[in-house]
Structures are given as C-alpha cells and as structure tokens.
TORNU-16632 format. One record per residue (C-alpha): x, y, z; residue number from 1. Coordinates in steps of 0.05 Angstrom, whole numbers. Example, Ala and Ser with C-alpha at 12.3 -4.5 7.8 and 13.67 -1.06 7.14 Angstrom:
ATOM       u       v       w  num
ATOM     246     -90     156    1
ATOM     273     -21     143    2
END
This chain:
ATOM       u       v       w  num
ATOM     444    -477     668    1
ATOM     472    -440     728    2
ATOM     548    -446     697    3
ATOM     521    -416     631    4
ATOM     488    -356     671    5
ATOM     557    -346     711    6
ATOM     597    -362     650    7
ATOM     552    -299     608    8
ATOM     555    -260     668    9
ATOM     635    -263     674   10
ATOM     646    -249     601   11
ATOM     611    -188     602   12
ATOM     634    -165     659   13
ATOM     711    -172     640   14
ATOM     694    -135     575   15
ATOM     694     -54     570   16
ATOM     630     -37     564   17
ATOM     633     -20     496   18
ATOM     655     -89     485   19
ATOM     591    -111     521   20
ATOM     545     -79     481   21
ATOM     574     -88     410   22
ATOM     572    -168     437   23
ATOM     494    -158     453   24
ATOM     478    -113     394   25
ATOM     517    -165     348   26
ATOM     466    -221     361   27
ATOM     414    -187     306   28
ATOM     481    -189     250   29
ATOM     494    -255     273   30
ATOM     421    -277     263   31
ATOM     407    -248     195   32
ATOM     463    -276     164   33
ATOM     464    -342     189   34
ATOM     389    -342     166   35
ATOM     407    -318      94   36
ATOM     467    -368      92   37
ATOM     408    -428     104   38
ATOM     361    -395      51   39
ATOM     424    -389       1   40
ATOM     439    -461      15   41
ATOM     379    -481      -8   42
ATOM     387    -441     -72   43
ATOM     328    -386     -44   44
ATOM     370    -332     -64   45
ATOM     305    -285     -58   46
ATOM     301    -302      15   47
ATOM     372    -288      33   48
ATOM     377    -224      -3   49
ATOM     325    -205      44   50
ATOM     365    -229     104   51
ATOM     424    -202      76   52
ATOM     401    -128      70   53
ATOM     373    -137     148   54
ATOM     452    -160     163   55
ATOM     481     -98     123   56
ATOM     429     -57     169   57
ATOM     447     -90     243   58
ATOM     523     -86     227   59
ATOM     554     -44     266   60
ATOM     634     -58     249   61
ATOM     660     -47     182   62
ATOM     684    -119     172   63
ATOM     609    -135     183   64
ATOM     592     -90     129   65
ATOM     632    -115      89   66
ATOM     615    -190     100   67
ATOM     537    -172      88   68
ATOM     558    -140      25   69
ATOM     594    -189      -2   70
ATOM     536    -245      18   71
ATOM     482    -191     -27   72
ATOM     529    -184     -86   73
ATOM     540    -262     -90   74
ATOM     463    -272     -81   75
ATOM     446    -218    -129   76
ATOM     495    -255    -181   77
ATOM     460    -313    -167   78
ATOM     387    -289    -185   79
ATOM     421    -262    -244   80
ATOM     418    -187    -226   81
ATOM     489    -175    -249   82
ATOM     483     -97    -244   83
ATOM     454    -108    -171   84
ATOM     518    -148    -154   85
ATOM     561    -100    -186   86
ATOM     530     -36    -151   87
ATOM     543     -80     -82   88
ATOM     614     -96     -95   89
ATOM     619     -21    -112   90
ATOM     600      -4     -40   91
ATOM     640     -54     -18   92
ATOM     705     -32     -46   93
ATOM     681      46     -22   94
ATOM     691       9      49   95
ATOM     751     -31      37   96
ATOM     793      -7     -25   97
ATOM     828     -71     -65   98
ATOM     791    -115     -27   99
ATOM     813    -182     -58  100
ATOM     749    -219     -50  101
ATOM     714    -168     -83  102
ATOM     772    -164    -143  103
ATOM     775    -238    -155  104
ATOM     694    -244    -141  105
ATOM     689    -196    -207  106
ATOM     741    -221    -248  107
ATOM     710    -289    -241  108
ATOM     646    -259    -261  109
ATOM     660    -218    -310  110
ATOM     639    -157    -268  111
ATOM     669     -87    -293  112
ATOM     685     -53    -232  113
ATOM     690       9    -270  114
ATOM     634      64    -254  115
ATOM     587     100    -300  116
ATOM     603     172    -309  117
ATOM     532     176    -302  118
ATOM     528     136    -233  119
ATOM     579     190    -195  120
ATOM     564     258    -232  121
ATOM     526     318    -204  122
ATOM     482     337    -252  123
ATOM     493     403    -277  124
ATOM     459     474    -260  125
ATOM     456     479    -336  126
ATOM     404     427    -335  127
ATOM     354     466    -314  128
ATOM     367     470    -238  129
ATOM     358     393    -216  130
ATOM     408     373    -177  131
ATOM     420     291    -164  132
ATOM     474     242    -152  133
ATOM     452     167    -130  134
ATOM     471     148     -55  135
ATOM     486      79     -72  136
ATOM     473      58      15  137
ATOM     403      96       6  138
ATOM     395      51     -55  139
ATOM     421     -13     -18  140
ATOM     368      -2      39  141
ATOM     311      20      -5  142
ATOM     303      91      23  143
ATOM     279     149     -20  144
ATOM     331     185     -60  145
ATOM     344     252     -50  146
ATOM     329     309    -106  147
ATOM     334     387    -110  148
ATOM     309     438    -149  149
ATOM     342     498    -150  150
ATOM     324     574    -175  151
ATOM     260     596    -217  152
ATOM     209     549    -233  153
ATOM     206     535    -306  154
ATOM     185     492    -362  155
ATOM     255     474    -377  156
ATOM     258     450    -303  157
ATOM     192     406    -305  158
ATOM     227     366    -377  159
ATOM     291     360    -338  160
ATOM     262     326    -276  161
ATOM     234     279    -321  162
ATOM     289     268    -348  163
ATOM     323     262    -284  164
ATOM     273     215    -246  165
ATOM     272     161    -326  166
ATOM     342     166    -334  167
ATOM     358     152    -266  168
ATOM     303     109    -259  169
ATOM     289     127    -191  170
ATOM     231      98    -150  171
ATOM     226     129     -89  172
ATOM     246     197     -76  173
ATOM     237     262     -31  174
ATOM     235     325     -79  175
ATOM     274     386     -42  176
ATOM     258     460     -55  177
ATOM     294     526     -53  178
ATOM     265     571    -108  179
ATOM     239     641    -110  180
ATOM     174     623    -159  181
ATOM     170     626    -227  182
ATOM     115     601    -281  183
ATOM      56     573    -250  184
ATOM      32     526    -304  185
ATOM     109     493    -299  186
ATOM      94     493    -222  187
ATOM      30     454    -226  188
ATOM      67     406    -282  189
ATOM     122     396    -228  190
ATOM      75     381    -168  191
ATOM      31     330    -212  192
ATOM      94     293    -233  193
ATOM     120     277    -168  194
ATOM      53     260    -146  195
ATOM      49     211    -206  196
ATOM     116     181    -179  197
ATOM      78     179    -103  198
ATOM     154     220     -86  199
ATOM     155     266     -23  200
ATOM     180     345     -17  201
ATOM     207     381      36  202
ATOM     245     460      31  203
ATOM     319     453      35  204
ATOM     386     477      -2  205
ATOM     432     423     -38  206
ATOM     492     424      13  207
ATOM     534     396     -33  208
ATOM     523     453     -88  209
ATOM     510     511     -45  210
ATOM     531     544      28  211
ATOM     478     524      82  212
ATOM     431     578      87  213
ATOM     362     585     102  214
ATOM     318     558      35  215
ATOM     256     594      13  216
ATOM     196     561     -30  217
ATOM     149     625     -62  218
ATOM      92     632    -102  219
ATOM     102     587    -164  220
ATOM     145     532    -120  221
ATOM      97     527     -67  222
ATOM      44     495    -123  223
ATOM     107     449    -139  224
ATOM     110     429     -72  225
ATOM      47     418     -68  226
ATOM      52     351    -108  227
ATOM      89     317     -57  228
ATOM      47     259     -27  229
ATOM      79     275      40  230
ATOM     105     351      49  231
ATOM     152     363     102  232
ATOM     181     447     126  233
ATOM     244     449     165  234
ATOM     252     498     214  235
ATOM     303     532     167  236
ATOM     249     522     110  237
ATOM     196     579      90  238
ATOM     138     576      44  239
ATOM     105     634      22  240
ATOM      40     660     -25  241
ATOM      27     715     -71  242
ATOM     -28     734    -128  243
ATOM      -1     711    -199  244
ATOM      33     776    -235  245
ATOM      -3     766    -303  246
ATOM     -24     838    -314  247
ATOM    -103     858    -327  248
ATOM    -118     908    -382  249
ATOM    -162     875    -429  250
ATOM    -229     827    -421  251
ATOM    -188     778    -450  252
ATOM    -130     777    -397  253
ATOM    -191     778    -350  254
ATOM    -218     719    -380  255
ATOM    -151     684    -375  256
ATOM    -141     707    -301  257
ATOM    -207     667    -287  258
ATOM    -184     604    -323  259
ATOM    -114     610    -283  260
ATOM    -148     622    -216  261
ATOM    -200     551    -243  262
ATOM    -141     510    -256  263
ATOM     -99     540    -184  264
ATOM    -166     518    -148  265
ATOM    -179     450    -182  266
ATOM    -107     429    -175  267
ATOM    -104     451     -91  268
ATOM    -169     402     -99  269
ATOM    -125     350    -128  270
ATOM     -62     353     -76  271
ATOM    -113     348     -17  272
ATOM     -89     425       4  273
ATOM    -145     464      28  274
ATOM    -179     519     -22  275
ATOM    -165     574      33  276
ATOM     -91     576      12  277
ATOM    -117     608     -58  278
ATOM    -154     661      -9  279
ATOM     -92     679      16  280
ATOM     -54     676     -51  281
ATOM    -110     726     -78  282
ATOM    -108     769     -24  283
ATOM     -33     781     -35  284
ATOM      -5     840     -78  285
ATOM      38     807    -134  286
ATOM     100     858    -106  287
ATOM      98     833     -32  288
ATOM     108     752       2  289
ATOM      58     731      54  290
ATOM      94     679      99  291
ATOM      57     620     110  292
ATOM      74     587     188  293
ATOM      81     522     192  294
ATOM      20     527     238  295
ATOM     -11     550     190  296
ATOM       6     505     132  297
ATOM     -15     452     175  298
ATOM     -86     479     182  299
ATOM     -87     489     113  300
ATOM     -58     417      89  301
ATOM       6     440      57  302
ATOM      44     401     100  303
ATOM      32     332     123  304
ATOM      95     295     141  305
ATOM      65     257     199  306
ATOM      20     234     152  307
ATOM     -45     239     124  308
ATOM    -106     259     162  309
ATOM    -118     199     213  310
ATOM    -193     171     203  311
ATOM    -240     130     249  312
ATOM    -296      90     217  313
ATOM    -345      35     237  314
ATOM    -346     -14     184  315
ATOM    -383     -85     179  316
ATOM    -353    -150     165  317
ATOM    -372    -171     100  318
ATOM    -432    -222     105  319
ATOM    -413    -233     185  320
ATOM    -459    -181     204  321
ATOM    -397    -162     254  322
ATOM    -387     -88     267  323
ATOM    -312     -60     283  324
ATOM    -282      -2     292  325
ATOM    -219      14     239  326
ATOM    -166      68     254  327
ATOM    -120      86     192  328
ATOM     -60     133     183  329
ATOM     -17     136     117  330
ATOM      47     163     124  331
ATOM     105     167      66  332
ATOM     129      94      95  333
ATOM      62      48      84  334
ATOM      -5      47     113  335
ATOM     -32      43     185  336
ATOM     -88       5     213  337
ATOM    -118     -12     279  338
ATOM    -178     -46     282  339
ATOM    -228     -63     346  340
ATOM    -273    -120     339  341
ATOM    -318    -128     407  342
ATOM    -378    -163     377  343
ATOM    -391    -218     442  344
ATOM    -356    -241     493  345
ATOM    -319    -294     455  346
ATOM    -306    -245     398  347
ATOM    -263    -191     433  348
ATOM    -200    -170     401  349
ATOM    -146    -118     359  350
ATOM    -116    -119     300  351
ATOM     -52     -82     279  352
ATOM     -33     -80     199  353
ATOM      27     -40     170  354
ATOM      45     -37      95  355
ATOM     100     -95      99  356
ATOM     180     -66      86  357
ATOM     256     -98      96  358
ATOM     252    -103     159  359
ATOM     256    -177     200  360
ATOM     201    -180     258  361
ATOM     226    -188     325  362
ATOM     158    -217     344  363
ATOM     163    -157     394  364
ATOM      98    -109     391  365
ATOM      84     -39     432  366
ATOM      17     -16     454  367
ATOM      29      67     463  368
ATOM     -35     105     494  369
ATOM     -15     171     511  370
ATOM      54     160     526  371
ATOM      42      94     559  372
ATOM      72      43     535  373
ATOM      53     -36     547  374
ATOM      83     -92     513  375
ATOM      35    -132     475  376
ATOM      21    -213     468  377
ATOM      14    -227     395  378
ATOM      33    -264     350  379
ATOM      51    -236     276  380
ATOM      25    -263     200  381
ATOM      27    -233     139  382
ATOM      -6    -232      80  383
ATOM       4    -209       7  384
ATOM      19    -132      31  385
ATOM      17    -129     102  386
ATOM      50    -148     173  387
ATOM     -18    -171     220  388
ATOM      -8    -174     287  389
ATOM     -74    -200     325  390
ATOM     -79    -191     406  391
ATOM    -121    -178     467  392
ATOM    -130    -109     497  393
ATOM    -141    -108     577  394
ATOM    -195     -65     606  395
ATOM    -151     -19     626  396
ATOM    -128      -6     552  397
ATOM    -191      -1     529  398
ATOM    -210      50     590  399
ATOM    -151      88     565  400
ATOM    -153      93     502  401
ATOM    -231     116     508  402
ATOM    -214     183     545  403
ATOM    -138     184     514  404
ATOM    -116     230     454  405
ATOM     -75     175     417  406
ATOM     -55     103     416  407
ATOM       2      84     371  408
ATOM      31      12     352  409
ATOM     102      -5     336  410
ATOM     123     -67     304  411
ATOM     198     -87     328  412
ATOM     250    -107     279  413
ATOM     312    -157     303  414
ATOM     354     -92     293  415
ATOM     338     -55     358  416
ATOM     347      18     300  417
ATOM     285       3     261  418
ATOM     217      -9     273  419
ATOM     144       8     240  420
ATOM      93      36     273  421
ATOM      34      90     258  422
ATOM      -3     135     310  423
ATOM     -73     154     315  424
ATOM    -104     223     340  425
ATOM    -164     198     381  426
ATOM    -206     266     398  427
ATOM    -229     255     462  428
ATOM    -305     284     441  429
ATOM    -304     232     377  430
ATOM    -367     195     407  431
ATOM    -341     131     358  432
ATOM    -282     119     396  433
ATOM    -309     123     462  434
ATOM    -376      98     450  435
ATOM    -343      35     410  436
ATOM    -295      30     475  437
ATOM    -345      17     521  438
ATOM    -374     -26     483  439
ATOM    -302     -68     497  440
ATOM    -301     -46     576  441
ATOM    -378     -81     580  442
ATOM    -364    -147     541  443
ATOM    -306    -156     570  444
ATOM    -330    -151     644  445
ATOM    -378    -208     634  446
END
C-alpha cells in the first residue's frame, strides 16, 4: 500500500502540473467509457449511450472527443438510430477531418456523410425574422437550442416559428428577443406557442446575423416574451411597456379597446406575470417607452430565470397520518424538492428529489445553508423521474436552516463541470419553516 502511495505521489510530482491535473480530471472519461464499453458488451446499447454522452462531456482532449464520439455513433447504429449515428460521425469529422474510422465506419454502413442543406443553413430574414441554425454539440448533450426573433412582431413571424420549431423539430429551446413591438394579437400567439413547447426566452441580438449591440424587447414583444416558461434579461437586455396605439373615435373601437385590454389581462393571468404590468402598459402614452428594471420585472414576474416562485407547504403522508414539511423550486432544468419528515424520534430525516438528466451521480451530495456548505451522508435511488437522495440533518443544520434565508442541495456528477441542484428562499418570519425546525431540534435531542 505504502509503495502505491509513493509510487502516485512520484508520478505526479514529475509531471507539469498541467499534466497532473488532466491525469486526475481524466479518471471521470476513463470511468464512463469503460462503463458504456461493459453495457455495449452486453448488447445494452441504451445504457452505454448514456455513458457515452457522460464520456463526450468529461473529455477534455480532442482525441477523447473523438473516441466518445465514435463509441455514440456505433451505439446509436446499433439501436438502429441511423440518423443519430450519422449526426455523431458528423461532429466527429468537424473535430478530425478524413478521419478514417469515421470514413470506413460509414461506408460500411451505408451512412451518407453528406449534410442537409437544411442541417447547416441560416434561415433567412425573408422568413419572417426567425433566425436558427442547429448546434449539433448542444444537440449531442441535450441542451436547449438557441432561437431569435428579429424586427416587428407579426403574424407572418408567429407561422414562421412554427414552422421553424416542426421543421426543425426542436425540443428544447431558449427563444431570444430583439424587436421594437408590433401586433399584439401575433405577440400573444408567439408567447402561447413557446409556452406550449415549455421553451425559455431571454433579450439578445443574433451575433451571427447582426453587430453586438444592446437588444431591446417593446410593447408587442414583451407579451411574446412573456410565454417563456423561464424568462431571463441580460444586462445588455431592456424590456419596455406602452398603451396599444389602436385609435378611439367611435363606441365601437371603444368596445374593441375593452376586449383587447380583456384578452392583455387574461393572457398576463395565463404566463403567471402579475396584472400590475397592464397598469403600467395603460398608463403609458402610445408615443413614449416606459423602461421596465429588471428590479422591477422581477416584482412583477416577467422574469424568472432562477426559477419559479419557491413554495413551503406542510403536507400529510397519505394514510400514515405523518406530517412533513416539502420545499419546491422549478427552474428551466427540472424540479426541486426538499422534504423534512420529523414525526418521532425514530422517524427523523430529509429528502432531496431533482427531475433526473444525463448526468452520472458521483454519490457526492452538498448541504448549502447560507453559504455554508457541509457534505452530506446519503445514499442516492431513483425512481421513474427523479434522483432521491435520503439523509440525516444534524442539529446544527436544522438550527441553521430555522433562522437562515436559504438552504440549497447539489447533486454531484462524476464530471467535476456539472451538477444539479435547486435553492430555496427560506424567509426568516415564515413561521412553517422555523416552527417545523424546531420541531427537528426537540426530537432529535431526546
């Protein structure tokens, strides 16, 4: 044992540092692939996709890359996802050009190598100011794709998003803005089509169309934006209200100006944005912009991107008679939960739950109460939809977390760059946290 600790020691210490640490950081590439070589073995091709992708995400040398993509395309073949393997390959010949695995791997196939028009064209200005082109390693590790939409709001522009989001067939996707307003009713069509497709917005210009400049989302794009189950605002970003320019001279327009204003209200309802932001649409002449801050916005809902608002119930246990208290926060990336069960002094424990992803569990877990961080003793399950991660607060966490203003919960993955994890506002006059708490601190002192 004591020649295998000298014999580590010496190796690193003979390497450059950088040497050292690609050694140590190559352990979670080495692990995922010999994992989905076992599972591929076996014929679980499934399983070593998953493993695969995990590789592809630790690597952190192009050969490594290229290895994990090569693995995934074979795999892919092998489930019989032909266009999966092909788009792999693809990626893999972006990294290493007549690479002459990846030539004889799809000649033996029968793999065209040959790209779509459609996979590497920038769609057009002419098509009604969407702007898309497929980032094929956003693809490979299951991020949202990136859209913009560009200029005046319009009814051309809501058909051509469709189009853009079916023929693309994009499934996850944050929706960027930079548009000066246009037709409401288009707006609102916009805003309830991404929130069909559960996508995300955010305010930004397409660098790759346009110079970088600050981007600008007014009166009929700020209802767009509005759709996006998670709404983000740069610092660069500005979102701003006015009253809809439909002008008044008849009972008739009057009549129409209170069905607008019924439909504005019921569809601010709808996104979860509060009704105040209509106030302060009203309240604006039609000639002039009232900048929103992103204080502001926050107040009012319009953005979220640290996710929806965090809520604190007491709930039962169905037919246990067992009271808990459940913490949830949903953000863009899955669902949060934290649940306290303190019921005797043989029934005292937590329970962490995040919406399962593509990440591998390092069967590390981190306790954060206000900036304090402790490493937690669990051990991690999963079921249908979830990670669950069951342990055993101390009193002194409990103490904390009862006069703290949040407790957070990360979930390690193998590759030290990812992890999941939520956080939770705890408002330090919310009697339910505190008065739940002590319940903990007094069972647990028996």
């Amino acid at each position: 044992m004591a020649y295998k600790l000298f014999f580590t020691f010496f190796i690193l210490l003979i390497l450059s540092p950088l040497q050292a640490n690609s050694l140590i950081l190559n352990e979670c590439y080495e692990k995922n692939i010999y994992k989905g070589n076992i599972l591929n073995d076996v014929k679980d091709y499934s399983g070593a996709v998953v493993f695969y992708k995990n590789a592809y995400q630790c690597a952190k040398e192009r050969k490594q890359k290229i290895s994990s993509l090569a693995s995934l395309s074979a795999a892919e073949f092998s489930k019989g996802n032909k266009d999966l393997s092909k788009n792999y390959l693809l990626i893999l010949l972006d990294l290493s050009p007549n690479n002459k695995w990846a030539e004889k791997f799809a000649s033996d196939k029968n793999i065209s190598l040959v790209e779509s028009k459609a996979d590497d064209e920038l769609i057009s200005e002419n098509s009604g100011g969407i702007y898309f082109k497929r980032n094929k390693e956003t693809a490979l590790l299951d991020l949202p794709q990136s859209i913009y939409v560009k200029g005046v709001i319009s009814k051309d522009m809501l058909i051509n998003l469709k189009k853009t989001i079916s023929s693309n067939n994009i499934k996850s996707a944050i929706v960027y803005f930079d548009s000066p307003g246009g037709d409401l009713l288009a707006g609102m069509g916009i805003g309830r089509l991404i929130r069909n497709y559960g996508f995300s917005t955010g305010i930004s210009v397409n660098a790759s169309v346009s110079e970088y400049r600050e981007s600008s989302c007014f009166s009929a794009c700020v209802l767009a934006y509005s759709g996006g189950v998670y709404r983000s605002l740069s610092s660069g970003g500005r979102v701003g209200v006015h009253r809809f320019s439909k002008e008044l001279s008849s009972k008739n327009d009057l009549d129409l100006a209170q069905v607008v204003s019924a439909k504005i209200i019921k569809y601010l309802l709808d996104m979860g944005i509060d009704v105040q932001l209509f106030d302060r649409m009203s309240n604006t002449s039609k000639d002039s912009i009232d900048i929103i801050s992103k204080k502001d916005a926050s107040i009012l809902k319009l953005v979220n991107s640290n996710g929806e608002q965090k809520s604190w119930t007491i709930e039962s246990l169905k037919g246990k008679g067992i009271l808990y208290l459940k913490g949830v926060q949903r953000t863009w990336r899955g669902v949060g939960k934290l649940l306290f069960t303190c019921d005797s002094k043989d029934l005292i424990y937590a329970t962490a739950m995040y919406s399962k992803g593509n990440i591998i569990p390092s069967g590390e877990f981190i306790l954060e109460i206000d900036n304090k961080k402790f490493d937690i003793d669990g051990e991690i399950m999963t079921d249908k939809d979830n990670y669950i991660v069951i342990f055993k607060p101390s009193i002194e966490q409990y103490k904390l977390i009862s006069r703290g203003s949040k407790v957070s919960f990360s979930i390690l993955a193998l590759n030290p760059d990812f992890f999941y994890g939520f956080s939770l506002a705890v408002n330090k006059e919310n009697s339910l946290v505190s008065d739940y708490m002590g319940r903990c601190i007094r069972l647990s002192d028996k």
